[in-house]
N, C-alpha and C positions, 0 to 999 in steps of 0.2 A: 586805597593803599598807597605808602609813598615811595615815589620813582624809586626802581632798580639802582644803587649804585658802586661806584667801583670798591672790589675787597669786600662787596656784602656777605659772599657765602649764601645768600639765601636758600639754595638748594643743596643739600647732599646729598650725593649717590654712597651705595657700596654695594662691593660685585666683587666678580672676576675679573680684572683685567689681563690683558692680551696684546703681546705687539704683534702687530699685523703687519709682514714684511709682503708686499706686494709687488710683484713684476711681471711684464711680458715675456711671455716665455713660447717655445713650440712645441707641438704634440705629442715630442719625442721624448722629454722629461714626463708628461702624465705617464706614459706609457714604463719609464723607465722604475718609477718609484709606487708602479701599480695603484693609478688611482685615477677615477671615472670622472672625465669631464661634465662639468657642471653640477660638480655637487661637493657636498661637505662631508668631511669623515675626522674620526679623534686616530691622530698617527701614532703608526704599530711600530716598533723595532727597527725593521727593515726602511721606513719611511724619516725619522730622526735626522738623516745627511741633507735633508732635504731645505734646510735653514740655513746653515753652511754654505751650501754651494749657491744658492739663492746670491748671500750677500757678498761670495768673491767671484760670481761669474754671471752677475746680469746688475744693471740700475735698478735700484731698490728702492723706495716710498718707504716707509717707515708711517705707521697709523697708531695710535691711543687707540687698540680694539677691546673687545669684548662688551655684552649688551648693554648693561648697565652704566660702561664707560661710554659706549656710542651715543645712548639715548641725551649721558650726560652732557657732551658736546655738542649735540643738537640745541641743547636748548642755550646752553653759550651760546653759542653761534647766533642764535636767534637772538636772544638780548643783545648781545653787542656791547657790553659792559665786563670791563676785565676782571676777571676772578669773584663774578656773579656766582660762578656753582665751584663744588667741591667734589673728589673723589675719594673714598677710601678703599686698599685692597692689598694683596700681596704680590711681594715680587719676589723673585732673588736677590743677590749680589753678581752682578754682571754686565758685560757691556750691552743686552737687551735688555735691562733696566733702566738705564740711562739713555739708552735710544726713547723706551716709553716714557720716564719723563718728560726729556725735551718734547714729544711729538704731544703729551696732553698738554704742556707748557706753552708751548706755540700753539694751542687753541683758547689761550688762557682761563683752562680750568685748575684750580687750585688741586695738589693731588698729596697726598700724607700714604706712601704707600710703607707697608710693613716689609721687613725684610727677612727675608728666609735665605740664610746664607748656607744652606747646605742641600736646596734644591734650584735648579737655572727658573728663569723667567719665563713665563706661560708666551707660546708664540703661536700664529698663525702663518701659515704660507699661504697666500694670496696670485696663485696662477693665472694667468689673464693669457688666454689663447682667443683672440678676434674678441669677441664682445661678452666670453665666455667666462666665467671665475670659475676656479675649480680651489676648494677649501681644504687645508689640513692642518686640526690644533692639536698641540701640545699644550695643555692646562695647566700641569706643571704645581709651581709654587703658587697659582692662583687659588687651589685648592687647601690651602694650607693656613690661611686667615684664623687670628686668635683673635679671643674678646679683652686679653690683656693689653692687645696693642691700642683696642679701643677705650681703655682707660689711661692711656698715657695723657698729662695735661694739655698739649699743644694739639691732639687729637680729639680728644674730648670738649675742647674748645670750639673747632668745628662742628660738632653736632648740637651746643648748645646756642649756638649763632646763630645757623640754620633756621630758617622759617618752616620748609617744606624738605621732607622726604622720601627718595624714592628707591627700591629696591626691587632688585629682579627676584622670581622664584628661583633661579638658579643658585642663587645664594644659601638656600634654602639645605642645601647639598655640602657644602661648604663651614657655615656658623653660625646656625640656630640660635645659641646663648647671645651672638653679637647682634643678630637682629632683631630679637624681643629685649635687649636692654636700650636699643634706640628705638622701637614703638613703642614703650613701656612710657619715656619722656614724651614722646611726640603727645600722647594722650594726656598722662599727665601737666602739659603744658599747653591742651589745644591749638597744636599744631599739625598739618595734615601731612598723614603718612601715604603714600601710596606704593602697591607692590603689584608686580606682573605676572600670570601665571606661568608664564614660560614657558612650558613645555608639556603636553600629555603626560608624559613619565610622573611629573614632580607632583601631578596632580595624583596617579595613581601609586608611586613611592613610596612620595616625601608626602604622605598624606596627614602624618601625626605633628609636625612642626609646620606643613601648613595650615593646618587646625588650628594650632596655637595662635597664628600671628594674626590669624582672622578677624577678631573680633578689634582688633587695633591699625587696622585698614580701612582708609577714610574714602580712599579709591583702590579699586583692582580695576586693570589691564588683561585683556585675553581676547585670543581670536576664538572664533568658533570650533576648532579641534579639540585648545583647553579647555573650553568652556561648555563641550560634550563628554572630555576626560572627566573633568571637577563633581559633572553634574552623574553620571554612572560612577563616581566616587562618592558620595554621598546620598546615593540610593534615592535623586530626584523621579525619579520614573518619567523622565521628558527627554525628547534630544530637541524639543525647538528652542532655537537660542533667545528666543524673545524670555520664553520663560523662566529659562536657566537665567536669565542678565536678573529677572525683577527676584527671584528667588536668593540669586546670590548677594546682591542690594540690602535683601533684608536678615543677611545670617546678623544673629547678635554682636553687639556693638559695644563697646568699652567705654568710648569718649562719645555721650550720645547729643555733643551740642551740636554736630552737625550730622546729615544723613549720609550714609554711602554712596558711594555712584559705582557701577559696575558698567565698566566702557570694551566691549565686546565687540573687534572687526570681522568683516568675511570676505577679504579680497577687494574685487571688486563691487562689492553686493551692499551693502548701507550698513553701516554702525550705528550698533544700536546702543544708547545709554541708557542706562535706569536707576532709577532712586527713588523713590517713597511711592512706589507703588504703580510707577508710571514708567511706560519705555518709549523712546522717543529714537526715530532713524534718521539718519542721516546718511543722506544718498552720496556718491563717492562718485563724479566725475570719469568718464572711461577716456583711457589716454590710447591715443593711438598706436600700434605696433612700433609703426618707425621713429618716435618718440623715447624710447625704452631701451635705456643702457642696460641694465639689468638692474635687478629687482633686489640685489641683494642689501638687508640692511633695512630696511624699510618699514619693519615692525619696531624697531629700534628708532629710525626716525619721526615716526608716527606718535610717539609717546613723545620724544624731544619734543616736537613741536604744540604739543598736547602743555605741557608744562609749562614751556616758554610764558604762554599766558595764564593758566594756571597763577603762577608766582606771582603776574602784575597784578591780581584780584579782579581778571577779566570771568564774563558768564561764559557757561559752558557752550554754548554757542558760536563762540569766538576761541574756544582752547580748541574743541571738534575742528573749527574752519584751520585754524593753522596747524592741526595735524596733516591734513589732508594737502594744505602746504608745502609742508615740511617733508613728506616722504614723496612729493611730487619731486621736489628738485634734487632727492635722492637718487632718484634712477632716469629723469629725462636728460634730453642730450642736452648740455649745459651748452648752450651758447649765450649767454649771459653774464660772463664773468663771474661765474659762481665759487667761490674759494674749491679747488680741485683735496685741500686738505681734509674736506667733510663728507669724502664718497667714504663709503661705509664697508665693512664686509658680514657676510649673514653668520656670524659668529652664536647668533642669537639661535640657528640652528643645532649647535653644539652643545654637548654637555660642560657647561661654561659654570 
């Protein structure tokens, strides 16, 4: 395959995206706006001020979040060729649009977002109490994604540029018609599509439009949760993930020049790939406690890094190795000069 280069586009994303406004903050704000450190939640009524005050009463970070957008940056980041990948997705009209451009822009991902000017911009508050993140999104206009946007020519241009595909299941939730009208092409043009199962829920849900897109899925993505969700959704009678991976490998296939791959993590514990019939692990290095900034983000970096090689027509051996990479230096303690722009937030936990 020939070299990555710059304005290629060769990868599109489309998702939800999310500005991730991130700050140090004390105990007393969790406290104030009723939400439990260390974890993620979709913000209530009562919690909405909580953006606001963020950006006129603490230093702010501003991130391109949400899954599809993080993993998208991942693999930027990896290549290292300006405006290698692409994003597409919804925003509002607002000054947290403009902050998400600029912050996907300064990662140089190319980004075509739609504009919802009658609903504000999907944001995340990114809480950092000591080493702790505590998550709260507002989704917002992320949710709100048309397939008309994706027939516009300057839009539609990027997906046919594109080499490679990748989409979350959480999308799934969002615009069904827009993401079988771009596996519909990927196939018809033997190009590979990949999508991530995302979440338990979208497996037991969204079971009827992930149906649909199955069969034009060149790769799926999933840990072992979804990939026990997927598998008591479709009435496998197994929970061992070995079997679920080689089972979901062979669901019927639309574009059959090349075979599935079904790429299924379990923590710490070995990813297991499978394709024509065959599952193969791959053992995952154990990192040290004192190592480990936090973890958030990491399933998101793991597929970034997964594609990064993907794209350059490396074997799966080498896209596996730089996953494992790739969500290493997501969460250890960077002392490496590692761009601080590419810590992630676990967004991916959200209904995104």
């Amino acid at each position: 395959m020939a070299a990555i280069t710059e304005n290629s586009g060769v990868l599109l994303g489309m998702g939800n995206p999310l500005l991730d406004i991130s700050a140090h903050v004390d105990a007393a704000m969790l406290e104030k706006y009723g939400l439990e450190p260390n974890l993620a939640s979709l913000a209530e009524e009562k919690q909405m001020p909580i953006y606001d005050e963020l950006v006129k009463n603490h230093e702010v970070e501003y991130i391109a979040g949400g899954a599809t957008q993080n993993s998208i940056r991942v693999t930027q980041w990896m290549l290292n060729v300006p405006q290698a990948t692409g994003f597409i997705g919804c925003v509002g009209k607002d000054n947290y649009a403009d902050q998400l451009s600029t912050a996907a822009k300064a990662c140089h991902v190319n980004v075509e977002y739609m504009v919802d000017e009658a609903t504000p911009t999907g944001t995340c508050a990114v809480l950092v109490v000591g080493k702790e993140r505590t998550l709260c999104a507002n989704i917002s206009a992320a949710n709100n994604y048309k397939i008309e946007h994706l027939a516009q020519d300057n839009v539609w241009a990027m997906v046919t540029k594109a080499k490679f595909y990748y989409i979350s299941g959480f999308f799934l939730t969002v615009s069904p018609p827009s993401i079988m009208k771009v596996a519909q092409h990927a196939a018809a043009e033997n190009k590979p599509f990949c999508m991530n199962l995302a979440a338990p829920f979208i497996c037991e849900f969204f079971k009827e439009p992930l149906t649909a897109a199955l069969p034009y899925c060149d790769i799926v993505f999933g840990n072992e949760s979804e990939a026990e969700a997927f598998a008591k959704a479709n009435d496998y009678g197994t929970t061992d993930v070995k079997e679920i991976a080689l089972k979901l490998s062979a669901h019927a296939k639309e574009n059959t020049a090349r075979p599935r791959l079904a790429v299924i993590t379990q923590g710490a514990s070995p990813t297991i790939v499978a394709s024509e019939g065959k599952a193969t692990e791959y053992v995952v290095d154990a990192v040290g406690a004192d190592k480990i900034v936090d973890t958030n983000g990491a399933g998101d970096a793991f597929v970034g890094g997964f594609l990064s090689q993907l794209v350059q027509g490396k074997p799966v051996e080498v896209c596996q190795h730089m996953m494992i990479v790739s969500i290493g230096r997501s969460f250890y303690d960077s002392s490496d000069g590692i761009d601080a722009s590419m810590h992630l937030s676990s967004t991916l936990l959200l209904y995104l």
